[in-house]
CHARMM-style PDB file with segment names, atoms N, HN, CA, C and O in Angstrom:
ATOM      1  N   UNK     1       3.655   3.059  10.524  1.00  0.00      PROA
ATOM      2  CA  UNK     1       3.815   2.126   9.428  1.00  0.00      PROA
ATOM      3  C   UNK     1       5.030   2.564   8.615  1.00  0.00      PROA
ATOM      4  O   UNK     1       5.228   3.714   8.224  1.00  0.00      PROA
ATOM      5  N   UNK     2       5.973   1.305   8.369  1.00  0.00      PROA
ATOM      6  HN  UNK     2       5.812   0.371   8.687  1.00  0.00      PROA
ATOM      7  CA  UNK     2       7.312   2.242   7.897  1.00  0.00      PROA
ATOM      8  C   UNK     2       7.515   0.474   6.298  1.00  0.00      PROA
ATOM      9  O   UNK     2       7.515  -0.756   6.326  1.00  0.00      PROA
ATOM     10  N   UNK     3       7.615   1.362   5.460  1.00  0.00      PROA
ATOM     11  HN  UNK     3       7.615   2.362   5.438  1.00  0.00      PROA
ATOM     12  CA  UNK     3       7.602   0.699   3.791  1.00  0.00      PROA
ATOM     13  C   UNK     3       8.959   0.942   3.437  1.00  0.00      PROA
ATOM     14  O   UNK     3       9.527   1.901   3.961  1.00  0.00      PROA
ATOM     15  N   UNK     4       9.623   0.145   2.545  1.00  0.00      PROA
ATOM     16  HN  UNK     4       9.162  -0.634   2.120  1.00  0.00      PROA
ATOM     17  CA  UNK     4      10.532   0.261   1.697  1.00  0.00      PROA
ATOM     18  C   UNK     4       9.970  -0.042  -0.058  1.00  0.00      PROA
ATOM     19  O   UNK     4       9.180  -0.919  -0.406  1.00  0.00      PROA
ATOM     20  N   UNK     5      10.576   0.858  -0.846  1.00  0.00      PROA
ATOM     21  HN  UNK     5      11.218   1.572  -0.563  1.00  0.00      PROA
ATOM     22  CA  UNK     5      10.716   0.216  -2.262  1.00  0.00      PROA
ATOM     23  C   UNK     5      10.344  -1.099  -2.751  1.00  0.00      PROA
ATOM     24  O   UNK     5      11.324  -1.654  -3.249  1.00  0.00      PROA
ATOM     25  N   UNK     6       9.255  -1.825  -2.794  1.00  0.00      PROA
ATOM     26  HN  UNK     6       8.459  -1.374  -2.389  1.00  0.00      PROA
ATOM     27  CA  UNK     6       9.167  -3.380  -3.294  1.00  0.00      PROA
ATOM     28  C   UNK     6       8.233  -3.638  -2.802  1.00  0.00      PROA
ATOM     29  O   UNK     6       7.294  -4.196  -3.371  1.00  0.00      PROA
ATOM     30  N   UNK     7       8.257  -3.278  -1.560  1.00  0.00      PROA
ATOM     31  HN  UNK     7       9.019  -2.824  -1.098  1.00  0.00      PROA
ATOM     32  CA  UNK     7       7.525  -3.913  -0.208  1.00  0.00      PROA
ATOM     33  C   UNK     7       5.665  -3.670  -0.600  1.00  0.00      PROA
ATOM     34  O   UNK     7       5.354  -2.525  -0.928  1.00  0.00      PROA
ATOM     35  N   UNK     8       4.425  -4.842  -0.545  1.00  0.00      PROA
ATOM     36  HN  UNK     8       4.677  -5.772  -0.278  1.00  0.00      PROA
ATOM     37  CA  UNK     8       3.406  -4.922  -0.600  1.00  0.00      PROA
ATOM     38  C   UNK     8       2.837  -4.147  -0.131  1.00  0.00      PROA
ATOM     39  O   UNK     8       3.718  -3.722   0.616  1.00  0.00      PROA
ATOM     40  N   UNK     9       1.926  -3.494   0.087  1.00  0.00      PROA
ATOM     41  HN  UNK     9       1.210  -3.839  -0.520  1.00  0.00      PROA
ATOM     42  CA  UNK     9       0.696  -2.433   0.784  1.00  0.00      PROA
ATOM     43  C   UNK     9      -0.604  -3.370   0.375  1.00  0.00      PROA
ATOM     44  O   UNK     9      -1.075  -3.544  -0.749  1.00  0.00      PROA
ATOM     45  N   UNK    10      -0.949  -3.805   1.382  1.00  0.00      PROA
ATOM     46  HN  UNK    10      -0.567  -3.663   2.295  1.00  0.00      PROA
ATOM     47  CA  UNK    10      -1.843  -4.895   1.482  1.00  0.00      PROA
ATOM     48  C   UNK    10      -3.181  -4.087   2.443  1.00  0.00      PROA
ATOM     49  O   UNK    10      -2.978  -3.677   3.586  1.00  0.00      PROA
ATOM     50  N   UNK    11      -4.550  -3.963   1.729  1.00  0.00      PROA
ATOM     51  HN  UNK    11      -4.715  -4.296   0.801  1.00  0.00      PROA
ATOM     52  CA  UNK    11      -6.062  -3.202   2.118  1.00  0.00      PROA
ATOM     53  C   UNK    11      -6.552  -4.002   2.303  1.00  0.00      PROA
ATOM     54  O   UNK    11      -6.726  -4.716   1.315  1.00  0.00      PROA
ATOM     55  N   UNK    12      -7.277  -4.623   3.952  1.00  0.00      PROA
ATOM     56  HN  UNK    12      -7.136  -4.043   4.754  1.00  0.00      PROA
ATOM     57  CA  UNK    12      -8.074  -5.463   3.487  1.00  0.00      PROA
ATOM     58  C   UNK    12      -9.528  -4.832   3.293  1.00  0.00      PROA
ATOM     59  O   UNK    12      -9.530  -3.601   3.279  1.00  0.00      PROA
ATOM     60  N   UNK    13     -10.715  -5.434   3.147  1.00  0.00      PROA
ATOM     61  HN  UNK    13     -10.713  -6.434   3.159  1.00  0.00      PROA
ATOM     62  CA  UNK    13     -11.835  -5.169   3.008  1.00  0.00      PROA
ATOM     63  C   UNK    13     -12.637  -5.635   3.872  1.00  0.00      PROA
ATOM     64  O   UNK    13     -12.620  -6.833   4.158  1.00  0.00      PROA
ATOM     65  N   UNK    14     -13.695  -4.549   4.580  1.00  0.00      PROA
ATOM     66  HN  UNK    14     -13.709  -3.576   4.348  1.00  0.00      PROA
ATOM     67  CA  UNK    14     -14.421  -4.824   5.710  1.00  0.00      PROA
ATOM     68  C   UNK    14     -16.035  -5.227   4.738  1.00  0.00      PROA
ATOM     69  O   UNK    14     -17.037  -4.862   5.354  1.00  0.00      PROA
ATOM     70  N   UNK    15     -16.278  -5.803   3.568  1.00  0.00      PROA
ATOM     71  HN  UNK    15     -15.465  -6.099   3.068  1.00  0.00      PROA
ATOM     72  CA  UNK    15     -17.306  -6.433   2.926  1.00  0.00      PROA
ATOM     73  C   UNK    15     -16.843  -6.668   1.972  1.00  0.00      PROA
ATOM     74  O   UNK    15     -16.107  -6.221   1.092  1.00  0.00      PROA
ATOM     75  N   UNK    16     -18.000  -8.359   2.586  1.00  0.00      PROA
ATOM     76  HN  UNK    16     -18.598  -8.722   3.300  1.00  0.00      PROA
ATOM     77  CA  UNK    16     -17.518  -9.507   1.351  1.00  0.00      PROA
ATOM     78  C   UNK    16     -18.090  -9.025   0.223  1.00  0.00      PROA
ATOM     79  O   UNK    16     -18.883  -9.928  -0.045  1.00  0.00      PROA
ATOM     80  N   UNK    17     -18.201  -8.284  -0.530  1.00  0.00      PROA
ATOM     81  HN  UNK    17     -17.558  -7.550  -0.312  1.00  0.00      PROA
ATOM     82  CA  UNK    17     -18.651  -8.087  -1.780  1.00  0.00      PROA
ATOM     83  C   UNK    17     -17.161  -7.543  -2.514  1.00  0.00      PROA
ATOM     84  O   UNK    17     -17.163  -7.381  -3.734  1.00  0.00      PROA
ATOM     85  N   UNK    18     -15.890  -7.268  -1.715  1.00  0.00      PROA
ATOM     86  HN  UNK    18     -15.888  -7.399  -0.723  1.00  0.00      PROA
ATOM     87  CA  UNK    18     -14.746  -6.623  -2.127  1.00  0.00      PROA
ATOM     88  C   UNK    18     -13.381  -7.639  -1.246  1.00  0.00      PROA
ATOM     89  O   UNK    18     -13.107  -8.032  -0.112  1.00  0.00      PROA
ATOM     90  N   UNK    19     -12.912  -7.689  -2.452  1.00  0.00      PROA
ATOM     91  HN  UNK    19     -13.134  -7.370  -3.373  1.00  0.00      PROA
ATOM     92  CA  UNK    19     -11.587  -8.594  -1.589  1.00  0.00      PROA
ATOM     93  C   UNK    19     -10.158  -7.412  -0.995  1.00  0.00      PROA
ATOM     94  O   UNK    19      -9.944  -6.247  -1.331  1.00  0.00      PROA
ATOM     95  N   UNK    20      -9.531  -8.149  -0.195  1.00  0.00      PROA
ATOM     96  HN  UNK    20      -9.705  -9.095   0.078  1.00  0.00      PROA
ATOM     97  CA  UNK    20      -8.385  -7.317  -0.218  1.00  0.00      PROA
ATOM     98  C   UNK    20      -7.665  -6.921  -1.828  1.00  0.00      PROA
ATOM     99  O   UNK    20      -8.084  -7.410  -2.877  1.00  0.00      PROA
ATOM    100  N   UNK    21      -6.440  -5.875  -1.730  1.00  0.00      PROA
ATOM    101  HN  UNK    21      -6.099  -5.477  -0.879  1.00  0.00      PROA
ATOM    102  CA  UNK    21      -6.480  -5.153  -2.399  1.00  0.00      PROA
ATOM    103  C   UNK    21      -4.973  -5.324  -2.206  1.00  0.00      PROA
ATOM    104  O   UNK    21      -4.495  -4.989  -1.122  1.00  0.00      PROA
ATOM    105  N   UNK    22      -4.270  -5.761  -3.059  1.00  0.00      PROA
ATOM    106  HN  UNK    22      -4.657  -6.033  -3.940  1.00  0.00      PROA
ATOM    107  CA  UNK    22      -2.333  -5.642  -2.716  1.00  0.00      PROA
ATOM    108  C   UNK    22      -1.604  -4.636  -3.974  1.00  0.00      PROA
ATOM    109  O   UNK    22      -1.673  -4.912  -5.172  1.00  0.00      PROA
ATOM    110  N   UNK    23      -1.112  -3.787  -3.575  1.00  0.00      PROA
ATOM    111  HN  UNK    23      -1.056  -3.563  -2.603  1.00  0.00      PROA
ATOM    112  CA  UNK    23      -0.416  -3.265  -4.694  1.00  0.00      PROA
ATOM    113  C   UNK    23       0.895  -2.754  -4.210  1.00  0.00      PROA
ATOM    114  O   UNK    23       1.034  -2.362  -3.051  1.00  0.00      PROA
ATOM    115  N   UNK    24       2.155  -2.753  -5.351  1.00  0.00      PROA
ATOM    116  HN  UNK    24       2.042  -3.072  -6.292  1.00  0.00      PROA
ATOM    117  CA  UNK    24       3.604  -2.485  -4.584  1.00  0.00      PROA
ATOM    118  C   UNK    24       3.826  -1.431  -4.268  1.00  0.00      PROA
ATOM    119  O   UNK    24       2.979  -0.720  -4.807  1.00  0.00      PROA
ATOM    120  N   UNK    25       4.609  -0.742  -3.579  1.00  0.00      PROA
ATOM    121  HN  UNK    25       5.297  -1.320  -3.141  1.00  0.00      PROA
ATOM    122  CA  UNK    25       5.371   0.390  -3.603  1.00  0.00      PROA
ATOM    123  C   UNK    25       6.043   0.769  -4.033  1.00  0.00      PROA
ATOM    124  O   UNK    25       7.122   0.255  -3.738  1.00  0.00      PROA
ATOM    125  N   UNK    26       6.110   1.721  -4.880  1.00  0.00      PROA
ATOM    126  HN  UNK    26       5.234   2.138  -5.120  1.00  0.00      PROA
ATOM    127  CA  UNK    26       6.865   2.434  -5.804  1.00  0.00      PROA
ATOM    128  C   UNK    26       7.553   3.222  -5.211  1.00  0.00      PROA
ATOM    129  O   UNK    26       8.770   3.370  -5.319  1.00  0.00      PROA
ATOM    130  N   UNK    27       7.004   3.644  -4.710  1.00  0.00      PROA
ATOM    131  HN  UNK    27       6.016   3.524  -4.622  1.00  0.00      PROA
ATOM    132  CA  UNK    27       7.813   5.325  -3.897  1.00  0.00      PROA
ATOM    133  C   UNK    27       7.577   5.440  -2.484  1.00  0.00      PROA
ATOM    134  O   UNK    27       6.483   4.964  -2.180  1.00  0.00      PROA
ATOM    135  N   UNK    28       8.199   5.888  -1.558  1.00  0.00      PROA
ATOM    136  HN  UNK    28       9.088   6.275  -1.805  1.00  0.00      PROA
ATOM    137  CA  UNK    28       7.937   6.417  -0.215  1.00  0.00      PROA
ATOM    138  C   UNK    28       8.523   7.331  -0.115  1.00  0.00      PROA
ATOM    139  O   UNK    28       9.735   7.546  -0.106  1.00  0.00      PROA
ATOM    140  N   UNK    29       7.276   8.227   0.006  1.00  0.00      PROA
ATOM    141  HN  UNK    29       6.291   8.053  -0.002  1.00  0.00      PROA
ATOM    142  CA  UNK    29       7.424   9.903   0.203  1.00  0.00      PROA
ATOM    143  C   UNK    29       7.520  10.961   1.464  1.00  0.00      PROA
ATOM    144  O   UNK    29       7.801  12.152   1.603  1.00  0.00      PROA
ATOM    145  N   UNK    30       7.052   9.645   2.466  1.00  0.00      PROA
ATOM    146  HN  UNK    30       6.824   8.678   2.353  1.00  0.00      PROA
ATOM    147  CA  UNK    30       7.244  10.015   3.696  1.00  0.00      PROA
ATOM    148  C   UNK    30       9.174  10.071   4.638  1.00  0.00      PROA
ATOM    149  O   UNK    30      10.233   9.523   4.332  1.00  0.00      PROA
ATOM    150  N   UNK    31       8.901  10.732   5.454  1.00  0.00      PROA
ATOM    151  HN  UNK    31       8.041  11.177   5.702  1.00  0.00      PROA
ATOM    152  CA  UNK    31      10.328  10.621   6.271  1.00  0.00      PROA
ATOM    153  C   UNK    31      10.568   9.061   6.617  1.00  0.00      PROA
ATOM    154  O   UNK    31       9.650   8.243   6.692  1.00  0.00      PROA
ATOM    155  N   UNK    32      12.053   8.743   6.833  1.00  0.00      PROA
ATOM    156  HN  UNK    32      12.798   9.407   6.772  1.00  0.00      PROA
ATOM    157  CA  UNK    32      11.866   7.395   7.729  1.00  0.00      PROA
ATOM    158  C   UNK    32      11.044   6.535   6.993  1.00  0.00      PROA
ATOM    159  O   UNK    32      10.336   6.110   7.907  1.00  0.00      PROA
ATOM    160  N   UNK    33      10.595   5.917   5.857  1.00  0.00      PROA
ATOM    161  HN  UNK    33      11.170   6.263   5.115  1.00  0.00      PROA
ATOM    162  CA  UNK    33       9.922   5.206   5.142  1.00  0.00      PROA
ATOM    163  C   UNK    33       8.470   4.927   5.615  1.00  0.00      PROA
ATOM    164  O   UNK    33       7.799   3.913   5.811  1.00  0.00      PROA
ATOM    165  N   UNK    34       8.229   6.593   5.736  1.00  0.00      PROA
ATOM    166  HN  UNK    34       8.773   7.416   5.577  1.00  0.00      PROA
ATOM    167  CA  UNK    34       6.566   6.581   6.262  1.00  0.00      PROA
ATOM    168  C   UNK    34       5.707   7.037   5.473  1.00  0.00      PROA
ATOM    169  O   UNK    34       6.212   7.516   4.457  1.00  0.00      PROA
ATOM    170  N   UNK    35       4.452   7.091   5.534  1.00  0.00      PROA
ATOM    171  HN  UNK    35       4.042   6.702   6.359  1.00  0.00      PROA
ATOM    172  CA  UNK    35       3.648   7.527   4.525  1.00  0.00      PROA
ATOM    173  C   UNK    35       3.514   8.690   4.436  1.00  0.00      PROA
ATOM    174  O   UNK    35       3.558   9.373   5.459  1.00  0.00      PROA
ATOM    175  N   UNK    36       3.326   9.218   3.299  1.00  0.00      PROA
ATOM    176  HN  UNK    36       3.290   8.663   2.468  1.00  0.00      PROA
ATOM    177  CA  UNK    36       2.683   8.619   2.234  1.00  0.00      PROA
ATOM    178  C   UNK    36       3.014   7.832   1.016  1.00  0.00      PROA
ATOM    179  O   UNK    36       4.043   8.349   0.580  1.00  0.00      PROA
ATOM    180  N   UNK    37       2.600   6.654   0.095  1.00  0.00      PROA
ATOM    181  HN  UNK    37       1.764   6.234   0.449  1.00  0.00      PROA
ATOM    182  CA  UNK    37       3.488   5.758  -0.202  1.00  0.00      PROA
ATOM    183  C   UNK    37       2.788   6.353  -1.804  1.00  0.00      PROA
ATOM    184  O   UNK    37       1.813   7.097  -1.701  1.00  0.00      PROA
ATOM    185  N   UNK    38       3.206   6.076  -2.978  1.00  0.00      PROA
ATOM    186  HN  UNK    38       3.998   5.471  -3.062  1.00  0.00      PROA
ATOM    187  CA  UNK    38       2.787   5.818  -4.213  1.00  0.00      PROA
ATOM    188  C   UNK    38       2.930   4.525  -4.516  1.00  0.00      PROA
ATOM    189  O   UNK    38       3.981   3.890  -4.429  1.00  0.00      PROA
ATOM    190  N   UNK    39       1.778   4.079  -4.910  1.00  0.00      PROA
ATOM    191  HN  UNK    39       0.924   4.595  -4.980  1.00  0.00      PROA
ATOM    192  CA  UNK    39       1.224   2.315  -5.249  1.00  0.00      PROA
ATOM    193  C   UNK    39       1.444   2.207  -6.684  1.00  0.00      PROA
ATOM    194  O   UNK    39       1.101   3.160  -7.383  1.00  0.00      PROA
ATOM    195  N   UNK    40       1.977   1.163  -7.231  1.00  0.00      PROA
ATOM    196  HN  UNK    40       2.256   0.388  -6.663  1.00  0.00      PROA
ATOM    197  CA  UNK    40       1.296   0.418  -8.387  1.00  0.00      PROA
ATOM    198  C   UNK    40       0.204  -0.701  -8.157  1.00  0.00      PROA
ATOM    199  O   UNK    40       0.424  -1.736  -7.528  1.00  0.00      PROA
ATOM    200  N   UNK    41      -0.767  -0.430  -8.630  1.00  0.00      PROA
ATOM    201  HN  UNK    41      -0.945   0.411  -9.140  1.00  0.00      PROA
ATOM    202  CA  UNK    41      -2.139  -1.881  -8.056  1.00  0.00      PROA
ATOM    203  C   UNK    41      -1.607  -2.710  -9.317  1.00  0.00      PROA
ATOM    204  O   UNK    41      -0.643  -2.364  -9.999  1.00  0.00      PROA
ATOM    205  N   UNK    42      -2.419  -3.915  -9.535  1.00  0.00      PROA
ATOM    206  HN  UNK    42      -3.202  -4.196  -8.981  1.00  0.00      PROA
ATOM    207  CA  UNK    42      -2.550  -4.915 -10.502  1.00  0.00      PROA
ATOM    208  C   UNK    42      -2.790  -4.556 -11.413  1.00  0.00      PROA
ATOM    209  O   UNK    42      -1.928  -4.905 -12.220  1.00  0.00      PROA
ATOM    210  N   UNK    43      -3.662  -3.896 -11.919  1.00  0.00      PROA
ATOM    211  HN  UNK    43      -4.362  -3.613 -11.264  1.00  0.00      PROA
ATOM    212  CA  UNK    43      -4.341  -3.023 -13.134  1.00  0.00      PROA
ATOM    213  C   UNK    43      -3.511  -2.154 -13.524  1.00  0.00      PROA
ATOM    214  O   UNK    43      -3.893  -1.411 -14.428  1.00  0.00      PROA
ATOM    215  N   UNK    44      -2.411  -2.007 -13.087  1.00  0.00      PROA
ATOM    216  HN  UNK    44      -2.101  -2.611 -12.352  1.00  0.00      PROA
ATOM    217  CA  UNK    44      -1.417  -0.616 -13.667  1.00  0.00      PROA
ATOM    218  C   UNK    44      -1.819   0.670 -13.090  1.00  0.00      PROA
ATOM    219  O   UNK    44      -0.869   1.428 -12.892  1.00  0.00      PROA
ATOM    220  N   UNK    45      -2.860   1.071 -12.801  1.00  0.00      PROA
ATOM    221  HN  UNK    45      -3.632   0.456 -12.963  1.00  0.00      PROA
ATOM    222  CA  UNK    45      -2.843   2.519 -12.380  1.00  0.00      PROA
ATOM    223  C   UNK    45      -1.914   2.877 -11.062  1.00  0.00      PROA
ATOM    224  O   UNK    45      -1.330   1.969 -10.471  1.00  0.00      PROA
ATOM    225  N   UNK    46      -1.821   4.102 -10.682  1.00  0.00      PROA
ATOM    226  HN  UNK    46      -2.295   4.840 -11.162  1.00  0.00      PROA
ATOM    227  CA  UNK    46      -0.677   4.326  -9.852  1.00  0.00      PROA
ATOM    228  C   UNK    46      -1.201   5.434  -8.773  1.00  0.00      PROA
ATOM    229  O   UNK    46      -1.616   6.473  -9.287  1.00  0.00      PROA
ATOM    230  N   UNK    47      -1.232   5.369  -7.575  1.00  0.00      PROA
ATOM    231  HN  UNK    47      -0.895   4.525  -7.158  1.00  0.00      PROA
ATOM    232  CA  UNK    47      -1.719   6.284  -6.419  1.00  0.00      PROA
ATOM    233  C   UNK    47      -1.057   6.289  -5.582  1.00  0.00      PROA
ATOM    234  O   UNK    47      -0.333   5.406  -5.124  1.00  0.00      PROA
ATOM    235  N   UNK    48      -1.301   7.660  -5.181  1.00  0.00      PROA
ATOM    236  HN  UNK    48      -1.890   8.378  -5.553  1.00  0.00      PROA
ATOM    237  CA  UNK    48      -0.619   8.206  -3.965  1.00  0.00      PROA
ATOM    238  C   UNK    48      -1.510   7.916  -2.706  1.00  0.00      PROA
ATOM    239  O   UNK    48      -2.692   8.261  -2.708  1.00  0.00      PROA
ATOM    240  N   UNK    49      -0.731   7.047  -1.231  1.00  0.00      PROA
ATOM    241  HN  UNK    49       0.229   6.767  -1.229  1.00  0.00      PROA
ATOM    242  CA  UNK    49      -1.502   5.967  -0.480  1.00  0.00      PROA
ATOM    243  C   UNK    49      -1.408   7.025   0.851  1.00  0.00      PROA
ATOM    244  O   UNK    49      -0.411   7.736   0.980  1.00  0.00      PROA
ATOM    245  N   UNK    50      -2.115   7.052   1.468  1.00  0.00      PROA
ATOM    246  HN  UNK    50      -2.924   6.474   1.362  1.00  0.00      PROA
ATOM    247  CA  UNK    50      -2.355   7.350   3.442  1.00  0.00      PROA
ATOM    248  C   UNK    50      -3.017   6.244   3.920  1.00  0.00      PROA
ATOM    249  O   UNK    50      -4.164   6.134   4.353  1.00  0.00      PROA
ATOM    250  N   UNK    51      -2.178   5.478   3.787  1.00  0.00      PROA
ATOM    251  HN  UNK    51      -1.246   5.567   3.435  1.00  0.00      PROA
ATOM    252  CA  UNK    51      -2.860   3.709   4.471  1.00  0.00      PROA
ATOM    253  C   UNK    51      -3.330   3.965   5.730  1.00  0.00      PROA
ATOM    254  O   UNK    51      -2.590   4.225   6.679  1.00  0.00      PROA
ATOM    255  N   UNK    52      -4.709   3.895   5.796  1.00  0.00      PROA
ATOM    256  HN  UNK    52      -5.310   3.684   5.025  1.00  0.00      PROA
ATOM    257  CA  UNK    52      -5.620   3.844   7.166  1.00  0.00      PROA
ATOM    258  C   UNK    52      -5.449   2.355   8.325  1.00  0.00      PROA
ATOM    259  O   UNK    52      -4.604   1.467   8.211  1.00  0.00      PROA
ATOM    260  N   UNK    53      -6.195   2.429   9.068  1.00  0.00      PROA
ATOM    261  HN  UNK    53      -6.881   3.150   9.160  1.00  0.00      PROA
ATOM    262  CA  UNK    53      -6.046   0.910  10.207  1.00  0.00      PROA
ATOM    263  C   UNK    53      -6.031  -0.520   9.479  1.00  0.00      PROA
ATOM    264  O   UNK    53      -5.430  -1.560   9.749  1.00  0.00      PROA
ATOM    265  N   UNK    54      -6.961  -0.159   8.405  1.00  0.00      PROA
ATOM    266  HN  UNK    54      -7.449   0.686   8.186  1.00  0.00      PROA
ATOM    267  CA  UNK    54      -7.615  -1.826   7.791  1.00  0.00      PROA
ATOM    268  C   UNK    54      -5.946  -1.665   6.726  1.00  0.00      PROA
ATOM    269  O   UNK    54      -6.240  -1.447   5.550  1.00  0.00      PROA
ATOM    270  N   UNK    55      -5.190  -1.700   6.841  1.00  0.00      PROA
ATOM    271  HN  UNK    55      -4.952  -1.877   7.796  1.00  0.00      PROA
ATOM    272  CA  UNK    55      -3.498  -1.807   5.891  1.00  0.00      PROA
ATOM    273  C   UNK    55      -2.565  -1.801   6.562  1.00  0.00      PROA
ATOM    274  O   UNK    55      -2.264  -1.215   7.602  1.00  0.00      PROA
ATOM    275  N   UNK    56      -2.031  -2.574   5.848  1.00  0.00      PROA
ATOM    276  HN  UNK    56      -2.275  -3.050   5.003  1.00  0.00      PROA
ATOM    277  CA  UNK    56      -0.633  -3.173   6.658  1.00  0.00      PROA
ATOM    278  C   UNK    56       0.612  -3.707   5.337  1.00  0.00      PROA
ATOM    279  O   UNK    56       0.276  -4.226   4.272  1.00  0.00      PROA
ATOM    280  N   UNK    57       1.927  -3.441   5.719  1.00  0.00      PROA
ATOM    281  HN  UNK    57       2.200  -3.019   6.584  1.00  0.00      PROA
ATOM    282  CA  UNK    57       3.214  -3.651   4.596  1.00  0.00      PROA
ATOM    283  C   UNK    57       3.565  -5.080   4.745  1.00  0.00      PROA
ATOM    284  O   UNK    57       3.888  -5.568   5.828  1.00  0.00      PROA
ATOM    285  N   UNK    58       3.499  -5.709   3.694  1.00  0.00      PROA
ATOM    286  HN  UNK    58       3.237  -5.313   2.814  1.00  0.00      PROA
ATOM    287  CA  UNK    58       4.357  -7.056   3.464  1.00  0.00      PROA
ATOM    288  C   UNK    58       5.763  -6.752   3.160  1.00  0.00      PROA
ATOM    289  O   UNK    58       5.988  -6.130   2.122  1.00  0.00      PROA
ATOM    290  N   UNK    59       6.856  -7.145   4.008  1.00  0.00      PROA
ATOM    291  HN  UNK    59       6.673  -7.651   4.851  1.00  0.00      PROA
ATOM    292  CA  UNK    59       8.111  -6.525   3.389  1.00  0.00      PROA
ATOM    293  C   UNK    59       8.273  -7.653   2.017  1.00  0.00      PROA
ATOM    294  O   UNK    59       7.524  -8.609   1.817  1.00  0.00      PROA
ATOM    295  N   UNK    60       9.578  -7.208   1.071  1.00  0.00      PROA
ATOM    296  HN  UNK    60      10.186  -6.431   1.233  1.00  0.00      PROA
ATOM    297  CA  UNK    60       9.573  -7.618  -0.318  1.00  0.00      PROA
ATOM    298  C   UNK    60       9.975  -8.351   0.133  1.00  0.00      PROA
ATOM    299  OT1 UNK    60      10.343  -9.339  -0.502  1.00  0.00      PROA
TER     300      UNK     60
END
């Protein structure tokens, strides 16, 4: 999985009680624009990402 600066980090959710989850990329900390990514979500808080199978990058 290779991210740039802007670009979406999109989680989906394996139960309907939780929707997918999109937040941008702030940072890519990995080589080659690999993970690990730092997120901004909707809510403002900010995390450091190891996007598993259920995630995938929307480019910006």
């Amino acid at each position: 999985m290779r991210a740039n600066v802007g670009d979406l980090l999109l989680v989906e959710s394996n139960s309907a009680e939780q929707h997918r989850r999109e937040g941008e990329i702030i940072e890519v900390q990995g080589a080659d624009g690999q993970p690990p990514f730092l997120v901004r979500w909707p809510d403002g808080h900010e995390a450091l990402c190891f996007p598993g199978p259920d995630a995938r990058v929307r480019p910006a």
